[in-house]
C-alpha positions in Angstrom: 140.3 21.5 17.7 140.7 25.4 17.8 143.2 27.4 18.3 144.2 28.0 21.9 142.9 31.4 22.8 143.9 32.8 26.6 140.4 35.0 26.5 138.3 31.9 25.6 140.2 29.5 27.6 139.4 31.8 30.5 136.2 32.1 30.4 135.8 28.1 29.6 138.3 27.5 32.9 135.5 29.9 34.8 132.6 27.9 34.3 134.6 24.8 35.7 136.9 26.4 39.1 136.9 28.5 41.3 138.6 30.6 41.8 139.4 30.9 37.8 142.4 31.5 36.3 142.5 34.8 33.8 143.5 35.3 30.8 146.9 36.8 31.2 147.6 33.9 33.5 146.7 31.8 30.1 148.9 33.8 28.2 151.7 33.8 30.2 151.7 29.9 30.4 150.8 29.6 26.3 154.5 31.8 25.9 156.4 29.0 28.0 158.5 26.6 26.9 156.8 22.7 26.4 153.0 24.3 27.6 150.4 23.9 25.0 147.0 23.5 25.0 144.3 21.1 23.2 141.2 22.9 22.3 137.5 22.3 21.3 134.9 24.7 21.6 133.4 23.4 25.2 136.8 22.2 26.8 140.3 22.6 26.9 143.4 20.6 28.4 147.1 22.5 28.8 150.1 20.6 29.7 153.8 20.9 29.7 156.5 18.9 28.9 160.2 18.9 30.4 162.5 16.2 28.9 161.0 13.4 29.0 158.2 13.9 31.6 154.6 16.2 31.1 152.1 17.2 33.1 148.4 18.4 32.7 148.3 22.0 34.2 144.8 22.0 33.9 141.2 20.7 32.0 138.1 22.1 31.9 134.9 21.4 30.3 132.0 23.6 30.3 129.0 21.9 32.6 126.7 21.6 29.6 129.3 19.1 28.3 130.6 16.8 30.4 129.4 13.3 30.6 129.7 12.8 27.1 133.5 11.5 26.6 135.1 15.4 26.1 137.3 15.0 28.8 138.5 11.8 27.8 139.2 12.9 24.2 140.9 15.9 25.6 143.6 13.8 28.3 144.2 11.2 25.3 145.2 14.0 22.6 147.1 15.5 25.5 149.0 12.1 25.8 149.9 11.9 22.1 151.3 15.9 22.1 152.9 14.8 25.1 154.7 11.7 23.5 155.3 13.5 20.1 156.9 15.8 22.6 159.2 13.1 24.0 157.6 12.3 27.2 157.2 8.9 28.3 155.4 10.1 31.5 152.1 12.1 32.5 151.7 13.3 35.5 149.0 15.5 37.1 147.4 16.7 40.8 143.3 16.6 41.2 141.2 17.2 44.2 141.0 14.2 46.2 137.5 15.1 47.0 136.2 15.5 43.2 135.6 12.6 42.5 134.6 12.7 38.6 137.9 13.9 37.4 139.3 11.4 39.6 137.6 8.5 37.5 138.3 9.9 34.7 142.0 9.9 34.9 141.2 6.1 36.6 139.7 5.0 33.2 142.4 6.7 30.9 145.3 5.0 32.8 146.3 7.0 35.5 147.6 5.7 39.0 147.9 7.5 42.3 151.4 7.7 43.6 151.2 10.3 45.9 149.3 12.8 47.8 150.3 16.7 48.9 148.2 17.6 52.4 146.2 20.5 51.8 147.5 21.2 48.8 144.1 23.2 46.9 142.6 26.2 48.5 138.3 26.7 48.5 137.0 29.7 48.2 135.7 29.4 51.8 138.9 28.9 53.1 138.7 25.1 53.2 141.8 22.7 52.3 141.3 20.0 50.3 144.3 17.3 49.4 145.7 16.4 45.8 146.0 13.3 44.6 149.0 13.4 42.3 148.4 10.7 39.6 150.7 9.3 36.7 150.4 7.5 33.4 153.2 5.7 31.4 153.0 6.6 28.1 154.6 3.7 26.6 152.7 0.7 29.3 150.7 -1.7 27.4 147.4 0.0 28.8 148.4 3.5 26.9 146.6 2.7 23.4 147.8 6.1 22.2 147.4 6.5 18.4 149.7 8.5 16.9 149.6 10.2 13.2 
């Protein structure tokens, strides 16, 4: 992992949204309370924890580097900050229309339980629904490993 940059995280959340967030938006979050991010050098994954609950703000891998298990690296080290955090809860909101993030949090435990209408805006103008998802952290199914 590297250290959790706002400039590089930036540029990394460019190649995968649009519209992107900035680096000052990065920055901002990385000063909160509960957010941090996990880092490698093609993707990243911030979350934040309240209490006892956390959720995944964002994840982005670069294009050149997706179908090759980042991602799921990424939302299972997020899982264990979030439990060495004292959540026992993951929650998170994707496009219901993308369809690859949507399998991935299917195969690292997530469940729908919810949906908010027209909730992400395109840059055309379109409205597109989120799913919002959540993962126990403590279910059988977690298989977190924990230092």
């Amino acid at each position: 992992m590297t250290a959790a940059d706002p400039a590089s995280l930036a540029a990394l959340h460019a190649q995968a949204f649009a519209p992107p967030w900035g680096a000052d938006t990065f920055a901002d979050l990385l000063s909160q309370p509960g957010v941090l991010a996990v880092s490698e050098p093609d993707g990243f994954i911030l979350i934040r924890t309240v209490v006892d609950e956390a959720e995944i703000l964002t994840l982005a891998v670069a294009p050149s580097a997706r179908r090759h298990g980042l991602g799921r690296r990424l939302v299972e080290a997020a899982a264990v900050a979030a439990v060495q955090a004292g959540a026992t809860r993951l929650f998170l909101e994707v496009a219901d229309d993308n369809i690859a993030a949507r399998g991935l949090y299917e195969r690292t435990g997530f469940d729908p339980i919810g949906r908010r209408k027209a909730y992400y805006a395109g840059a055309d103008g379109s409205r597109t629904d989120a799913l919002v998802m959540s993962r126990d952290l403590y279910a059988p199914h977690a298989n977190l490993t924990l230092p």
